[in-house]
DRENDO-1510 file (C-alpha; in Angstrom, 1 decimal, always signed):
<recs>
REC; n; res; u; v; w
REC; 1; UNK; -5.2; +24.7; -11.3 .
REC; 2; UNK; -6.1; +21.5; -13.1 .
REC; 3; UNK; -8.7; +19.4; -11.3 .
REC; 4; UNK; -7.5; +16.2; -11.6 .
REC; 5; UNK; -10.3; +13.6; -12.0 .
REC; 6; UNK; -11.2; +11.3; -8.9 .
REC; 7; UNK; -11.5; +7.8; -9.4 .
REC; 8; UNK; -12.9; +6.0; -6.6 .
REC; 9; UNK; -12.2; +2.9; -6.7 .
REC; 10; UNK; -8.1; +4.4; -6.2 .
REC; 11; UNK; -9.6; +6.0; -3.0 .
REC; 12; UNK; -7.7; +3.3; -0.9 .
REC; 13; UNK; -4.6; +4.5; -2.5 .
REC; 14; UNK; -5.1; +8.1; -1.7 .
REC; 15; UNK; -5.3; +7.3; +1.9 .
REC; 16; UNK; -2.4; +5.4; +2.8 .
REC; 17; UNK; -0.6; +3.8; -0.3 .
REC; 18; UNK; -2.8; +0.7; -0.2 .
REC; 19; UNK; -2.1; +0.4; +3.7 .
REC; 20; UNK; +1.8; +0.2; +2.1 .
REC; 21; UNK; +3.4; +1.3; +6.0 .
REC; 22; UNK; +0.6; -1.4; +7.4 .
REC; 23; UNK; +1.5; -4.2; +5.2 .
REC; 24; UNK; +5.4; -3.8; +5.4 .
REC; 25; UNK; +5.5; -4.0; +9.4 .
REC; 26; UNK; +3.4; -7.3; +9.2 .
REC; 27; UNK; +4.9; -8.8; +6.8 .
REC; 28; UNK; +8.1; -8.0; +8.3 .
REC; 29; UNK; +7.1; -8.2; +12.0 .
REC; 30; UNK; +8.5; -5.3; +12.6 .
REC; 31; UNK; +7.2; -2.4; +14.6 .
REC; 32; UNK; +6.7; +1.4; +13.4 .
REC; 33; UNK; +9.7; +3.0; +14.9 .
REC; 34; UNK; +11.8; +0.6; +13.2 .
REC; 35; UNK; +9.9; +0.6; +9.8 .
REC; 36; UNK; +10.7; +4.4; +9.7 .
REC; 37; UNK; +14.3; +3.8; +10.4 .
REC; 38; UNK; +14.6; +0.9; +7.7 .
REC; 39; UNK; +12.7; +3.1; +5.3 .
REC; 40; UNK; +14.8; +6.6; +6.2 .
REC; 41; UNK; +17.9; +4.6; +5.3 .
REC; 42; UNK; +16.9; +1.9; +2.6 .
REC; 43; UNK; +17.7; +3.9; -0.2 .
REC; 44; UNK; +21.4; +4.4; +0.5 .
REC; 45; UNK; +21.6; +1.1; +1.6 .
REC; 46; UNK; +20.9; +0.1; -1.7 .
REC; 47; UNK; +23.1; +2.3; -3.2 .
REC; 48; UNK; +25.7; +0.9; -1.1 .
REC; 49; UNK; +25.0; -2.8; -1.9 .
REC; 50; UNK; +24.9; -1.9; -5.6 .
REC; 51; UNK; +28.6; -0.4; -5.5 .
REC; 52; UNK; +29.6; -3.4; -3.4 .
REC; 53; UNK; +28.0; -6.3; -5.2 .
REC; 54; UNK; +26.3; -5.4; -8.2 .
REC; 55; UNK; +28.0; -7.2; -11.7 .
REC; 56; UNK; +26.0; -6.3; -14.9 .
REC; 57; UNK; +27.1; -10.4; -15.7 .
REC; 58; UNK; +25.0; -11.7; -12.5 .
REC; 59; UNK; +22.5; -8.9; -12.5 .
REC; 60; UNK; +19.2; -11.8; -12.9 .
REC; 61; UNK; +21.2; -13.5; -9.0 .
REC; 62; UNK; +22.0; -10.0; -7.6 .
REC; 63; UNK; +18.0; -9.2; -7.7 .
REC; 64; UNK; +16.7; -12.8; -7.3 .
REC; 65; UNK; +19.2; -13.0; -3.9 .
REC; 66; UNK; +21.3; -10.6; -2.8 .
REC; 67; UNK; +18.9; -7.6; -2.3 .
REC; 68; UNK; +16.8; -9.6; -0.1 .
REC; 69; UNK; +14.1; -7.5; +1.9 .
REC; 70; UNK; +16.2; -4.4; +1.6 .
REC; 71; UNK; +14.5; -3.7; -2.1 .
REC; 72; UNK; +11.4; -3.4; +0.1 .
REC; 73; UNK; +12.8; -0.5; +2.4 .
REC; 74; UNK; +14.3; +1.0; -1.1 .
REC; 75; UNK; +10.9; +0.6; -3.1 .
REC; 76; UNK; +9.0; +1.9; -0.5 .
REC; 77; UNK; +10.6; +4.9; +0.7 .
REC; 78; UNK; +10.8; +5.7; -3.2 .
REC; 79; UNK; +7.3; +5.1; -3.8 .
REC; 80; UNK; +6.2; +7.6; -0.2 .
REC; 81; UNK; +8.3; +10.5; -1.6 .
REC; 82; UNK; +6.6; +10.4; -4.8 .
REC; 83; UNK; +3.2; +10.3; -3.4 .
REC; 84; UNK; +1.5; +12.7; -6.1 .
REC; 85; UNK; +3.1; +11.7; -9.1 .
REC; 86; UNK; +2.4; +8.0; -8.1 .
REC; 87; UNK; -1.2; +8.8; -8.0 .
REC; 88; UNK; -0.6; +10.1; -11.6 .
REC; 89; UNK; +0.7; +7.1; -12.4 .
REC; 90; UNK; -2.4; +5.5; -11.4 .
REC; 91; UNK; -4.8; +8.0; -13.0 .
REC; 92; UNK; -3.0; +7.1; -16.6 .
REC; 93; UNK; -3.2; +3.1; -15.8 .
REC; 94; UNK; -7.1; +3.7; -15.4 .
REC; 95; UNK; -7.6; +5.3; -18.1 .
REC; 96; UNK; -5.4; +2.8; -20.8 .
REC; 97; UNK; -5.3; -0.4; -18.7 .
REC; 98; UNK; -8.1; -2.9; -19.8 .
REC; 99; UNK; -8.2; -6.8; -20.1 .
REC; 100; UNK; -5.5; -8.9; -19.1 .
REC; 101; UNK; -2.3; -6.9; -17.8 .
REC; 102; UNK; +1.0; -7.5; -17.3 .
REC; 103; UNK; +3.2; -5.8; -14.3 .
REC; 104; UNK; +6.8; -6.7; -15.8 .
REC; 105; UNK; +9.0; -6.3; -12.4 .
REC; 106; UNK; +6.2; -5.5; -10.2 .
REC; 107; UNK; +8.4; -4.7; -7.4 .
REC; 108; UNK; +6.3; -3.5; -4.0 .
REC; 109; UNK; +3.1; -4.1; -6.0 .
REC; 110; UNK; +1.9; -0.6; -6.2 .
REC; 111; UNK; +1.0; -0.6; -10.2 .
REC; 112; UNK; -0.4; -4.1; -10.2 .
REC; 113; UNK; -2.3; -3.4; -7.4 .
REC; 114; UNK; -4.0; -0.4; -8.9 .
REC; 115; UNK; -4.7; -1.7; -12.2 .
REC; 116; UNK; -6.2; -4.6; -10.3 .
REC; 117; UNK; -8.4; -2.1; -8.9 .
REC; 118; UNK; -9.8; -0.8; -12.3 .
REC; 119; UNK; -13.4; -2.3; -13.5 .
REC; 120; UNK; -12.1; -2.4; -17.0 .
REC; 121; UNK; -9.3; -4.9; -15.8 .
REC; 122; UNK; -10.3; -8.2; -16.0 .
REC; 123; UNK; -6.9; -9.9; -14.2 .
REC; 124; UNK; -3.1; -9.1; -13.3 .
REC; 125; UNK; -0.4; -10.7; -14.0 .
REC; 126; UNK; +2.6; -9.5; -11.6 .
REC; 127; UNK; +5.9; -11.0; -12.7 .
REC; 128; UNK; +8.9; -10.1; -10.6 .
REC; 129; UNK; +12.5; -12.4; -9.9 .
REC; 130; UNK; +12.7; -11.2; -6.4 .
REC; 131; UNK; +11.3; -14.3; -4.0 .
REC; 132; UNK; +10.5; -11.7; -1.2 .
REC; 133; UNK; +8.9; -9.2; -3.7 .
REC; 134; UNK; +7.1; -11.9; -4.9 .
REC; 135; UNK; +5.8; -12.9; -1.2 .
REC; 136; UNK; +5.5; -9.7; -0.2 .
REC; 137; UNK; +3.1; -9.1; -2.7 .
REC; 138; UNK; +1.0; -11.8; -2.6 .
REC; 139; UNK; +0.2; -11.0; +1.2 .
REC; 140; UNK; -0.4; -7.5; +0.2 .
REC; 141; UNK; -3.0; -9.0; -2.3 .
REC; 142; UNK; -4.9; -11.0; +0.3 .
REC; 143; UNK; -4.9; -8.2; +2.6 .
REC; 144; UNK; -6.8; -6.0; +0.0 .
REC; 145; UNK; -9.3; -8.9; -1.3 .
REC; 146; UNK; -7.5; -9.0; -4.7 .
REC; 147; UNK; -6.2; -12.5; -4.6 .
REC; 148; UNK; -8.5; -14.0; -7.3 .
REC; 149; UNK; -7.7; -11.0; -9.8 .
REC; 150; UNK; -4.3; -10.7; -9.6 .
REC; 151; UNK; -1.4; -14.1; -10.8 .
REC; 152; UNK; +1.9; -14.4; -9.7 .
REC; 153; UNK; +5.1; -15.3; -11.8 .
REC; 154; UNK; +8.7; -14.7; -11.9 .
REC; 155; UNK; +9.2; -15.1; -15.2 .
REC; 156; UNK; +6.2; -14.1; -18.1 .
REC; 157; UNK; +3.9; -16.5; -18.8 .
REC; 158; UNK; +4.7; -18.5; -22.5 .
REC; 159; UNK; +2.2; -18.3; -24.9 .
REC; 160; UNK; +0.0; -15.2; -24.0 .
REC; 161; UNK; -1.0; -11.9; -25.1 .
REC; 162; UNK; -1.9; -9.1; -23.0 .
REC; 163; UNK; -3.9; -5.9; -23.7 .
REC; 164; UNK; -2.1; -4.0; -21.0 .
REC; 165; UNK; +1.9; -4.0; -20.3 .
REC; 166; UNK; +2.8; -2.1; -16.9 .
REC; 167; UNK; +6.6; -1.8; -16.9 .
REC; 168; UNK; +8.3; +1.4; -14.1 .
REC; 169; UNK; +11.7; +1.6; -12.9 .
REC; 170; UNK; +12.9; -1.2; -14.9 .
REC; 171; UNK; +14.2; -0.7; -18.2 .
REC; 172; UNK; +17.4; +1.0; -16.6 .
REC; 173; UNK; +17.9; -2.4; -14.6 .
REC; 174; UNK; +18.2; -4.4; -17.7 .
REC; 175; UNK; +21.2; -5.2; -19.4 .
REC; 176; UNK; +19.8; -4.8; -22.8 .
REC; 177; UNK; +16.7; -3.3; -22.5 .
REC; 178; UNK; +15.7; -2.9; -26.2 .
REC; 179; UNK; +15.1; -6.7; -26.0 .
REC; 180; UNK; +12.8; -6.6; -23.9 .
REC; 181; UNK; +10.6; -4.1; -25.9 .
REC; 182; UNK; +10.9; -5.7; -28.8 .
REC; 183; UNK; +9.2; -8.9; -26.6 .
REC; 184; UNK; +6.6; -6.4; -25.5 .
REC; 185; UNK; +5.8; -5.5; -28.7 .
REC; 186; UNK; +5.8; -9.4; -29.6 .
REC; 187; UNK; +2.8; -10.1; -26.5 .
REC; 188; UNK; +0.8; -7.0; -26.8 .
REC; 189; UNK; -2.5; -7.4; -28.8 .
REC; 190; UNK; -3.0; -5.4; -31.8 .
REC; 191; UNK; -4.9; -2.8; -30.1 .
REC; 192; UNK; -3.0; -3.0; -26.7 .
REC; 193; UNK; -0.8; +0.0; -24.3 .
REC; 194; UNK; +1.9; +0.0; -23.1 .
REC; 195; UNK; +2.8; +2.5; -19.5 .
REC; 196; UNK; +6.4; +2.4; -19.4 .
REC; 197; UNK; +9.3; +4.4; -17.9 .
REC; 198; UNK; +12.7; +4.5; -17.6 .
REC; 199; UNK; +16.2; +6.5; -15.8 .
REC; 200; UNK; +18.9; +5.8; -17.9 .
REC; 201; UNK; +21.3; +7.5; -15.4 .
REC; 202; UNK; +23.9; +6.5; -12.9 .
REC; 203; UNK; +22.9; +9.4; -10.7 .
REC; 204; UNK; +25.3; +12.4; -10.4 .
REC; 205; UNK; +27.1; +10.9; -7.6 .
REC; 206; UNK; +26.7; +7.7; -8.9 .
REC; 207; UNK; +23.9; +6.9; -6.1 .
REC; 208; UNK; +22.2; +4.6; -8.5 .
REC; 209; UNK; +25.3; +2.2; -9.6 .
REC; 210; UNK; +23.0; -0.5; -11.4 .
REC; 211; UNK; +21.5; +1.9; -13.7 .
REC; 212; UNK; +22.1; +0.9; -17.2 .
REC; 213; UNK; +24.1; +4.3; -19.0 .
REC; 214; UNK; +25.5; +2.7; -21.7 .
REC; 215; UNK; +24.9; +5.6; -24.6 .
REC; 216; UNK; +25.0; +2.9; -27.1 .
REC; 217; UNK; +22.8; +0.8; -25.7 .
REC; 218; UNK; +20.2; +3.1; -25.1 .
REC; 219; UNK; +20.5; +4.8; -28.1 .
REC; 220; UNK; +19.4; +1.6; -29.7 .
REC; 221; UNK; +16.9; +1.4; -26.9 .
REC; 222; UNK; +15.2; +4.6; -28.9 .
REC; 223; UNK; +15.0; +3.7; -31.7 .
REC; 224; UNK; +13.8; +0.2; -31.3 .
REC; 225; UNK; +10.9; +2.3; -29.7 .
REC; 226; UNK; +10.4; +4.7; -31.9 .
REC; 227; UNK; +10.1; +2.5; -35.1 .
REC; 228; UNK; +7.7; +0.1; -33.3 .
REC; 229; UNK; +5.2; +2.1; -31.0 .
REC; 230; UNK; +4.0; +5.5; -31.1 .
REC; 231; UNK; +2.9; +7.6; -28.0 .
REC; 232; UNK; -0.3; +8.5; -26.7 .
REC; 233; UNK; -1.2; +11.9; -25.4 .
REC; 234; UNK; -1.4; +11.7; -21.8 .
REC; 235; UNK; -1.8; +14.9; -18.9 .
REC; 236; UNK; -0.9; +14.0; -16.2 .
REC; 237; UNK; +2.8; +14.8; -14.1 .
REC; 238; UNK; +4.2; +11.8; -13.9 .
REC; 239; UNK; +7.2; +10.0; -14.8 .
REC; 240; UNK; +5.4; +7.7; -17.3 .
REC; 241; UNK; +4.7; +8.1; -20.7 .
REC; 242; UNK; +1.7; +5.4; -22.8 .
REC; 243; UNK; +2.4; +3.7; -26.1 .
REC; 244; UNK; +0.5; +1.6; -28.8 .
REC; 245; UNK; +1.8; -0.2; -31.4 .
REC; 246; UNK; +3.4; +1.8; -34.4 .
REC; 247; UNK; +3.4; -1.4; -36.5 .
</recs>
C-alpha cells in the first residue's frame, strides 16, 4: 500500500472534517439527532427540489434563493461519504496551491478552508452566490481562526489575478461551463494551477436533475480545455485532476 504523506497542518481535517458536524448544529441551532436526520435525507431532498424547481434559465436565482440551507444538508452529507478521497483532494491542493487562491463556488467551505490552511498560501478568496453558504462559511472561518486569511464574495473580484483557482462540483452546475474556463484561464498568472472537477451526468435515475449533460456543450467544454491548459501528474484517488496553462 501507498503511504500517503501526512501533512499536519490538515490534521484538523482528519479528525472531524474541520469540526464540519460541530459547526452545522451551531450555525443551525439545531441539535445532533436532528442534524443526522437533515443530513441522512438532504441529498434526495435536493434531488427532489431540483425536479420541482430547477430552470436552466433561472439557474443564478434557484442557487442564490431557492436551495436555502438545504445545500448545506446536501453538501455535507456529500462531503462525510467521501471522507478519503476528500482528504485527497486536500493532499493535491497542498502540494499546487500557493499565493492568492480562488475557491470558485466554495460551497460548505471545505477546499477554501484547507488551502487556507497551507503555509504556502498567502490568502483565500471564497466566492459563492448562495447567501447561507456564504454565512455559513464565514462562521466556520471564525470558528477555526482563519478569518484574516480567508475573503468573502459572491461574485469574483474584477481586476485580479490568482496563482491558485479551486473549482469542485461546479462546472456541471453551469449553463455554459466552457466560459467559465476560458475566464480562468484569463485570471490565472502565467505560472498558476488550476484543481478542478466536474460530473457531466444527470445520474442514472436522474437523481441529479441540474447537472449540465448537454453533449454539445461539453464537448466544447473539452476542447476549450484541452487547447488552453495541460494536466499535471497528480497520485492521489480523488475526483480532481490539476492544470497549468497550455498557452
Amino acid at each position: 500500500m501507498i503511504q500517503q504523506p501526512v501533512l499536519p497542518f490538515l490534521n484538523r481535517y482528519w479528525q472531524d472534517s474541520f469540526s464540519l458536524k460541530q459547526h452545522l448544529k451551531d450555525f443551525l441551532h439545531i441539535d445532533a439527532e436532528t442534524l443526522e436526520s437533515k443530513l441522512a435525507d438532504g441529498q434526495q431532498q435536493m434531488a427532489d427540489l431540483g425536479h420541482k424547481d430547477f430552470d436552466w434559465e433561472q439557474a443564478t436565482a434557484f442557487y442564490q434563493g431557492k436551495v436555502k440551507e438545504l445545500y448545506l444538508f446536501d453538501l455535507g452529507a456529500w462531503h462525510l461519504s467521501i471522507h478519503e478521497r476528500l482528504g485527497n483532494m486536500l493532499r493535491l491542493i497542498a502540494d499546487h496551491a500557493q499565493g492568492k487562491v480562488l475557491d470558485f463556488g466554495g460551497g460548505i467551505g471545505t477546499h477554501a478552508i484547507g488551502a487556507a490552511c497551507c503555509p504556502q498560501v498567502t490568502e483565500v478568496i471564497y466566492c459563492d452566490i448562495n447567501p447561507i453558504n456564504l454565512d455559513f462559511v464565514r462562521y466556520r472561518t471564525t470558528q477555526l481562526g482563519l478569518s484574516e486569511k480567508i475573503r468573502f464574495c459572491s461574485e469574483i473580484p474584477a481586476n485580479e489575478t490568482f496563482a491558485t483557482i479551486l473549482c469542485f462540483d461546479v462546472l456541471e452546475h453551469l449553463p455554459d461551463p466552457s466560459q467559465q474556463l476560458l475566464k480562468f484561464h484569463q485570471i490565472m498568472t502565467s505560472e498558476g494551477k488550476m484543481i478542478l472537477n466536474w460530473f457531466f451526468f444527470k445520474g442514472f435515475n436522474q437523481e441529479h436533475p441540474f447537472h449540465l449533460d448537454d453533449p454539445q456543450l461539453i464537448d466544447i467544454f473539452f476542447r476549450n480545455l484541452q487547447s488552453n491548459f495541460i494536466e499535471v501528474f497528480q497520485p492521489y484517488d480523488t475526483f480532481a485532476r490539476c492544470y497549468r496553462k497550455w498557452n
